[in-house]
MIKE-636006 format. One record per residue: x, y, z of N, C-alpha, C in turn; residue in three letters. Coordinates in steps of 0.02 Angstrom, whole numbers, plus 50000, padded with zeros to 5 digits. Each point is the difference from the previous one (the first is absolute). Last residue first. Layout:
! residues N
XYZXYZXYZALA...
//
This chain:
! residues 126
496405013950815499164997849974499514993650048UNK502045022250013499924993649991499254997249987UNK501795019849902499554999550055499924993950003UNK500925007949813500555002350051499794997450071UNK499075002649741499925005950072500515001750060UNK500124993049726500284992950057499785006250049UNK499374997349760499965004850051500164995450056UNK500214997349692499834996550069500095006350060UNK499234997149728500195005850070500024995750036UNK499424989849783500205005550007500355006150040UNK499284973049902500185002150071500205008449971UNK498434984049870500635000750014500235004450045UNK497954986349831500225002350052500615001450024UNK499364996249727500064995450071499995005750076UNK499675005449740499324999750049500114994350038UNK501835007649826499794993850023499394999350044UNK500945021749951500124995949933499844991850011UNK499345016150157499564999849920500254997549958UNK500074996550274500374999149937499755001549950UNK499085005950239499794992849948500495004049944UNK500585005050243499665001349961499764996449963UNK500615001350296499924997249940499725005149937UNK501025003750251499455002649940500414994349974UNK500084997550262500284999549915499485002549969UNK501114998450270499135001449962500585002749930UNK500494986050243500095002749922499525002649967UNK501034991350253499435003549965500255001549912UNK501054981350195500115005949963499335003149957UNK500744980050194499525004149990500045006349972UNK501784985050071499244996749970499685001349998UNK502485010549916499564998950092499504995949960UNK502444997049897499555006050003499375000250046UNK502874999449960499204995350009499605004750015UNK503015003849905499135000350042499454993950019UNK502434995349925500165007150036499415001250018UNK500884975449935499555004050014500075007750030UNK501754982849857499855000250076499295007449993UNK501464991549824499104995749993499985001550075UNK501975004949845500064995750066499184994550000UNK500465020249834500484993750008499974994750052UNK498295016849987499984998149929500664993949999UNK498585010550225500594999649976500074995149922UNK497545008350098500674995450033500615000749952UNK497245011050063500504999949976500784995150014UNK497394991350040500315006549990500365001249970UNK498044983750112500385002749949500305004250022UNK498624987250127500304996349983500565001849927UNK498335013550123500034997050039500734995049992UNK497895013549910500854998349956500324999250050UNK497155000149963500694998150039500604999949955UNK497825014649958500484995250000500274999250057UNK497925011549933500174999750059500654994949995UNK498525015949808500364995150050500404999150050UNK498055014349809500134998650059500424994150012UNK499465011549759500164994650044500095001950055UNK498825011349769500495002150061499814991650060UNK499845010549709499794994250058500245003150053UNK499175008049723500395000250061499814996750073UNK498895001649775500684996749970500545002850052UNK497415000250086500235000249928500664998949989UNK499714998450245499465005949940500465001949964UNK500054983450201500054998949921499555005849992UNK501154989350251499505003449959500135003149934UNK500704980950224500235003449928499295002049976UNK501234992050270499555003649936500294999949938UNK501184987050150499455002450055499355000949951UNK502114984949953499595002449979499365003850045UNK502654987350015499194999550037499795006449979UNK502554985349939499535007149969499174998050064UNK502664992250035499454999849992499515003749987UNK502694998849921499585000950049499064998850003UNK502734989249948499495001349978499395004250069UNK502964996949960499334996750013499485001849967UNK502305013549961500004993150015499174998250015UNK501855018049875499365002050027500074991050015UNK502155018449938499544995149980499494997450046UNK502345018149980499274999450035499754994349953UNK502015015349961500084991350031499344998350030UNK500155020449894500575000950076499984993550001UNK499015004549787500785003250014500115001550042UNK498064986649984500464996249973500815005950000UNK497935010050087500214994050044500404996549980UNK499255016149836500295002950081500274998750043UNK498534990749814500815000949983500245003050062UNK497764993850035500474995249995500715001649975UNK498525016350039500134997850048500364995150011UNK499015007349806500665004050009500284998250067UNK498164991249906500634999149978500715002850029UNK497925004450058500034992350030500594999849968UNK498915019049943500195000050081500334994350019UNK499115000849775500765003050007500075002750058UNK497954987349979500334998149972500595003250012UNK498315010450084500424995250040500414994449965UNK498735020449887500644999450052500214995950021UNK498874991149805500295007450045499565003450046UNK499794972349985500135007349935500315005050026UNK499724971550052500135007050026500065005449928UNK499864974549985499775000350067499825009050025UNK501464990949798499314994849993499595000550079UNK502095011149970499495004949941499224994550000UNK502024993250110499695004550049499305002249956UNK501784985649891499574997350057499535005250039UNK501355010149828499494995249967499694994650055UNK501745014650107499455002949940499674997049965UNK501634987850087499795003950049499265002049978UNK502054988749883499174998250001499555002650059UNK502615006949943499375001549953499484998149985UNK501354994650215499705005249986499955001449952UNK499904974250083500495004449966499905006049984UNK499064988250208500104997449930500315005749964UNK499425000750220500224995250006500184997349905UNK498585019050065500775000050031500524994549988UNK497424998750005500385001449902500895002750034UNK498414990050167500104994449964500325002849947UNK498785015250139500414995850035500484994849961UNK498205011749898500605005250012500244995850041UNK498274985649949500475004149928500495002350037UNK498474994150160500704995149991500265002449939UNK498375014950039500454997950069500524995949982UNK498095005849856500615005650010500614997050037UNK497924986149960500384999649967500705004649994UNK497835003850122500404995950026500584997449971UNK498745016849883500275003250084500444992950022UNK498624995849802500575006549991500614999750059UNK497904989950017500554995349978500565003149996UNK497945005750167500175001549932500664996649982UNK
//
């Protein structure tokens, strides 16, 4: 689903740009909750010095569709992302290559686009 893969580098990539386009970048990928989960995560990280670096790999296990709700199975690699120091740029996390995700998706009524609703990080490996 486009939605889903498109989340990743959005929220990775809107830190990096000026925080009153946050929200209008995110809003084209994510609704509520995880919309103002994501946000808020990003202001959080910008008022201890936190900023986000690489990209992670999305792998699509499952997705199942009933009606104007989705649920994503993935097995990412983030591997090559994380958190890193906002002044410096020295890396503080990374993330493993085999992260489980399972995403609700909804369909947008004001736009009937797809969009990331719930993400569930288990914690487990895949």
């Amino acid at each position: 689903m486009a939605a889903y893969t498109q989340y990743w580098p959005r929220s990775a990539q809107a830190p990096h740009q000026p925080e009153d386009t946050w929200q209008t970048a995110l809003a084209a990928v994510a609704v509520e909750p995880q919309l103002s989960t994501t946000l808020e995560a990003m202001h959080r990280n910008k008022s201890v010095g936190l900023t986000t670096y690489g990209d992670v790999t999305v792998r699509i296990v499952s997705v199942e569709i009933t009606g104007d709700s989705a649920t994503v199975v993935d097995c990412q690699d983030a591997s090559r992302a994380g958190q890193a120091d906002a002044a410096t740029g020295d890396r503080k996390t990374v993330g493993v290559p085999r992260m489980p995700v399972h995403a609700t998706l909804a369909r947008d009524t004001s736009d009937g686009r797809w969009k990331v609703s719930q993400l569930d990080f288990s914690g487990s490996a895949c």
